[in-house]
C-alpha positions in Angstrom: 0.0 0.0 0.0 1.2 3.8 -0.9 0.5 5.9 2.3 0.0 9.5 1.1 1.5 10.8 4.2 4.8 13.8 4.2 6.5 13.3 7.4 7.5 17.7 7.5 10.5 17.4 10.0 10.8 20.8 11.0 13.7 21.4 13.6 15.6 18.2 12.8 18.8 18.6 13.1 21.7 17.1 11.1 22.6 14.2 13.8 19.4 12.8 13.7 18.3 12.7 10.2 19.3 9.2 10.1 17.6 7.7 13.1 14.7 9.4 12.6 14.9 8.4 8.8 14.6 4.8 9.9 12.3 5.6 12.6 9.5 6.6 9.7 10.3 4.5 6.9 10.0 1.2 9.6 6.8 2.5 10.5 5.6 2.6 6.5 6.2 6.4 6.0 8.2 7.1 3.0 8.0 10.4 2.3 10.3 12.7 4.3 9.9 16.7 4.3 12.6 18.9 6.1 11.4 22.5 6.0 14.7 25.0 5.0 14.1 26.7 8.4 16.0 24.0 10.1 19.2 23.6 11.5 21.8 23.1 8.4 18.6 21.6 6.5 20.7 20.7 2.8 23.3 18.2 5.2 20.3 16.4 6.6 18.6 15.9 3.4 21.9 15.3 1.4 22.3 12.3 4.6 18.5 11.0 4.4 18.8 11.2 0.5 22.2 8.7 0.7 21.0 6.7 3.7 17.6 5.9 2.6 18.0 5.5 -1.2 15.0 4.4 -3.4 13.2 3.2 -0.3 12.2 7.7 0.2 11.5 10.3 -1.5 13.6 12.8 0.5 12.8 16.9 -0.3 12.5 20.2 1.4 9.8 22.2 2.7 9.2 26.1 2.7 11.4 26.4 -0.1 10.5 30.1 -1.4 13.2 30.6 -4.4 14.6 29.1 -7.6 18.1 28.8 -6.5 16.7 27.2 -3.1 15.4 24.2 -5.5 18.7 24.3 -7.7 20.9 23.6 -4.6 18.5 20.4 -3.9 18.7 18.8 -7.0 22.6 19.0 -6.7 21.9 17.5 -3.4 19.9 14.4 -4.9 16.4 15.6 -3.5 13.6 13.9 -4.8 10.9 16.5 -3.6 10.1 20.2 -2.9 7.3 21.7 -1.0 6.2 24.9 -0.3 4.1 27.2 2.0 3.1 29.9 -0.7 2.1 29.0 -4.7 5.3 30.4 -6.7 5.1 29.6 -10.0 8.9 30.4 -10.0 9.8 27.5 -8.2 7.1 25.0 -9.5 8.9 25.5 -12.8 12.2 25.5 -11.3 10.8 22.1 -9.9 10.2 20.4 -12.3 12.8 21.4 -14.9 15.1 19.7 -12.1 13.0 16.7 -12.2 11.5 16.5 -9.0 7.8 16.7 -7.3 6.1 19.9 -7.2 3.8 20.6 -3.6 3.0 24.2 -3.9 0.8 25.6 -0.7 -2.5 26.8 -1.7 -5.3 27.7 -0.4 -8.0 29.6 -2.8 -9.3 27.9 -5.9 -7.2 30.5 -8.0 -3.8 29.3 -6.1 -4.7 25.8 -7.2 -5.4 26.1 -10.1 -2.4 28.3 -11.0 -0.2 25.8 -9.2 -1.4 23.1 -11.8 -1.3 25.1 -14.8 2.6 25.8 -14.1 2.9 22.2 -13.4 2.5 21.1 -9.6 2.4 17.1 -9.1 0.0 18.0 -6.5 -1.5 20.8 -4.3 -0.7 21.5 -0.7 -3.7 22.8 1.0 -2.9 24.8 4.0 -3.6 25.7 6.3 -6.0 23.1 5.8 -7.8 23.1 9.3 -8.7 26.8 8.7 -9.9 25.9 4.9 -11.7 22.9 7.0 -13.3 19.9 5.3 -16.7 21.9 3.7 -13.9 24.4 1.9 -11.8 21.7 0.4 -15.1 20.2 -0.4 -16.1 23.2 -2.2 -12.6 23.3 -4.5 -12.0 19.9 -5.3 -15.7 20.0 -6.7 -13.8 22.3 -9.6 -10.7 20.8 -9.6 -9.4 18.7 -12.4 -10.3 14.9 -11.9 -7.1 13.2 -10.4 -5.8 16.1 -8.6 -3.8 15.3 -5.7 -4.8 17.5 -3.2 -2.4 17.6 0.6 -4.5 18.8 4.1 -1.7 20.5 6.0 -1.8 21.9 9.6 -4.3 20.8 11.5 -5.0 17.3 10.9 -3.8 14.3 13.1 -4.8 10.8 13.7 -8.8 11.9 15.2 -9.6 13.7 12.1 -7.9 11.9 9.1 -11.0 9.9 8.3 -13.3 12.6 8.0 -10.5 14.0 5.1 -10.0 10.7 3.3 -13.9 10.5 3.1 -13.8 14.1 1.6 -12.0 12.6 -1.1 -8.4 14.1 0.0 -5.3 12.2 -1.4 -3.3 12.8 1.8 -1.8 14.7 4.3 1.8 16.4 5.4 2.0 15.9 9.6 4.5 18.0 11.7 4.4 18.6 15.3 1.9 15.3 16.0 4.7 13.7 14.4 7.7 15.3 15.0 9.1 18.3 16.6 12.3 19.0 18.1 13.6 17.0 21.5 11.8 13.6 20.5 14.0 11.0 20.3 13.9 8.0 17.4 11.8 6.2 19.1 9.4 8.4 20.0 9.0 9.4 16.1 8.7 5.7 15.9 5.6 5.3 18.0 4.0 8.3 16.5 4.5 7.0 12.8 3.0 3.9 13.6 0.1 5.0 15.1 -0.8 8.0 12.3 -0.3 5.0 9.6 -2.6 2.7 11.6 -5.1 5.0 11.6 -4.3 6.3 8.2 -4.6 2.0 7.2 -8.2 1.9 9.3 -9.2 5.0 7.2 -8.3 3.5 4.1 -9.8 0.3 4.4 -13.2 2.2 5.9 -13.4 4.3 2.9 
């Protein structure tokens, strides 16, 4: 099964990238978000990108800038993500051949983050959009949009989005933030794909 789930690390710091990569992709999470506001952010993707291979698809999140998204394709990223829709960098994104996850949050972000490219949309924040707004858009989306609920959503709500009709969801603080250790992470992954498995299998 492919979990549509973005672990956003934001915090990490370079010493933990590895544990922590291990700690998510055990628990069945394989796609691994650290936002550029963290600590020396390109060494602890460049790490996660060598240590976890073709088993991740390793990126950054709030990248706001073309030459942000040239420095991760020399880096071997597979994925960037952003809090703001820039067509700049969606084109910058996929010129370098990687996955496009623009933030949007009005019909006319998303639809100009498709038009320039995006693989998908990230809706955000998504528990101030709420469930009868993403309702709303998706209803003029494209068919086969993949549409992202950021902020806001953890393990008591994902089944209300997945009935919506969302593809998935990027999880920060409920999963990570700063001070936890490995296996903390660990035991947060696994119970966020649990419930995202129960969800799936409801639906």
């Amino acid at each position: 099964m492919t979990r549509e789930i973005i672990a956003i690390l934001r915090g990490l710091a370079p010493s933990e990238a590895v544990p922590v990569t291990d700690a998510l992709l055990d628990a069945g999470i394989t796609k691994l978000e650290v936002p550029l506001n963290s600590p020396d952010p390109f060494d602890s993707i460049a790490a996660m990108v060598k240590h976890a291979g073709d088993r991740a698809v390793v990126g950054a999140g709030t990248v706001l800038a073309p030459e942000e998204v040239l420095k991760l394709q020399q880096i071997g990223a597979g994925m960037v993500v952003s809090p703001d829709c820039n067509p700049r960098v969606i084109v910058a994104t996929k010129q370098a051949g990687m996955l496009s996850y623009p933030g949007t949050f009005t019909p006319t972000e998303c639809f100009t983050a498709l038009r320039n490219g995006a693989d998908g949309i990230k809706l955000f924040p998504a528990a101030k959009l709420g469930i009868d707004g993403f309702k709303a858009i998706s209803a003029v989306l494209p068919k086969g949009t993949k549409a992202y609920a950021v902020g806001g959503v953890d393990d008591t709500n994902m089944d209300d989005w997945l009935r919506a009709g969302i593809t998935g969801f990027g999880i920060g603080s409920a999963l990570y933030k700063p001070g936890l250790s490995a296996d903390e992470v660990a035991e947060r992954a696994r119970a966020f794909v649990a419930a995202y498995d129960a969800s799936q299998e409801a639906a």
